[in-house]
C-alpha positions in Angstrom: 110.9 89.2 71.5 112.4 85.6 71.0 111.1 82.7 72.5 113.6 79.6 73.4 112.4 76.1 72.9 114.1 73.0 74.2 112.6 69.6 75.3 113.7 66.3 77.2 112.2 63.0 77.8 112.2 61.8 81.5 110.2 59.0 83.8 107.7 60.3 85.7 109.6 60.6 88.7 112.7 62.8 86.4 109.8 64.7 85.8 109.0 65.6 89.0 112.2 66.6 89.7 113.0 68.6 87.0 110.0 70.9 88.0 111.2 71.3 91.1 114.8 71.9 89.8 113.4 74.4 87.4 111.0 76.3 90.0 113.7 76.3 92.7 117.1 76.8 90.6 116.4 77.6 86.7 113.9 80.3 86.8 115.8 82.2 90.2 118.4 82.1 87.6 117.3 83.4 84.8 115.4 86.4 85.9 118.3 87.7 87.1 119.6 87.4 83.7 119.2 90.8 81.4 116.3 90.6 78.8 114.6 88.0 80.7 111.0 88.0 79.9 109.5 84.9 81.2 109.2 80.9 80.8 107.1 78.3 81.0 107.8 74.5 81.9 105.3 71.9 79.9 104.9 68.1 80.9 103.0 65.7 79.1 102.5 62.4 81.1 100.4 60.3 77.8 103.6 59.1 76.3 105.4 56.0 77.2 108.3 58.9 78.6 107.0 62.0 80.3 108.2 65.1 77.8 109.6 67.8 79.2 109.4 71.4 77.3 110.6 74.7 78.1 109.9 77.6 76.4 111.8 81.3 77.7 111.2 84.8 76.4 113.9 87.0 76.1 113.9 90.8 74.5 116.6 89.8 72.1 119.5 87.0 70.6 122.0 89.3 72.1 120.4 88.7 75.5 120.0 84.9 75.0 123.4 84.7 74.3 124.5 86.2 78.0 122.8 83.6 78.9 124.2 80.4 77.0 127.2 81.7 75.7 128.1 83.0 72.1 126.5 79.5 70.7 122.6 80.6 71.4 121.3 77.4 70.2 123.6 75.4 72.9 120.8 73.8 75.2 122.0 75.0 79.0 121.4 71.9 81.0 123.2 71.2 84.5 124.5 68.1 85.4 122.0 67.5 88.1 119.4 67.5 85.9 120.9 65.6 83.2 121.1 62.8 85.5 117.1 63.2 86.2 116.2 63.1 82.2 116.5 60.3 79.9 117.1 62.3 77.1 117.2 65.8 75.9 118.3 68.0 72.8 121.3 69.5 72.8 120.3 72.0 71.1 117.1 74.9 71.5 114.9 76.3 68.5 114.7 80.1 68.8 111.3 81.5 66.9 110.7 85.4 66.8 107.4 86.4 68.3 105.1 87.7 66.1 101.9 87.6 68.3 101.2 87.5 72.2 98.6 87.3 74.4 98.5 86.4 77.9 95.7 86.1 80.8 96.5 85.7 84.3 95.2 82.9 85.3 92.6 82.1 88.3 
């Protein structure tokens, strides 16, 4: 399994608007992508700009890249919610999975 990282820096607001975006648009997306595993979206409001992280799981590189194109580090970011985010990399960081563990929460 791969797990994609990418990040962004937004105002609070931004934020709050990129989860929505993400809950209501990215994820409906991407599980109906093939080798979709999961993701997770991370916010960290103690910085002087709320970060933004994503991190997706996908079964393989081939599957990541029928989802971003034959560039699989290209960061997939519409232009909606590039207007919402004061900054973000252009580029993701792909890691293999070595462990997991999950626990549902509560």
């Amino acid at each position: 399994m791969i797990a994609r990282h990418w990040s962004g820096t937004a105002t609070g607001e931004g934020a709050d608007w990129y989860e929505t975006h993400f809950v209501s648009e990215v994820l409906p997306g991407l599980r109906m992508m093939p080798g979709f595993r999961g993701g997770y979206l991370l916010r960290n409001d103690n910085t002087e700009a709320t970060e933004i992280r994503v991190l997706t799981l996908w079964d393989s590189v081939e599957a990541i890249e029928g989802f971003a194109g034959p560039d699989a580090t290209a960061a997939i970011v519409a232009p909606e919610a590039r207007a919402a985010l004061l900054s973000f990399d252009p580029v993701t960081t792909h890691y293999d999975v070595v462990v997991a563990d999950s626990v549902v929460p509560s």
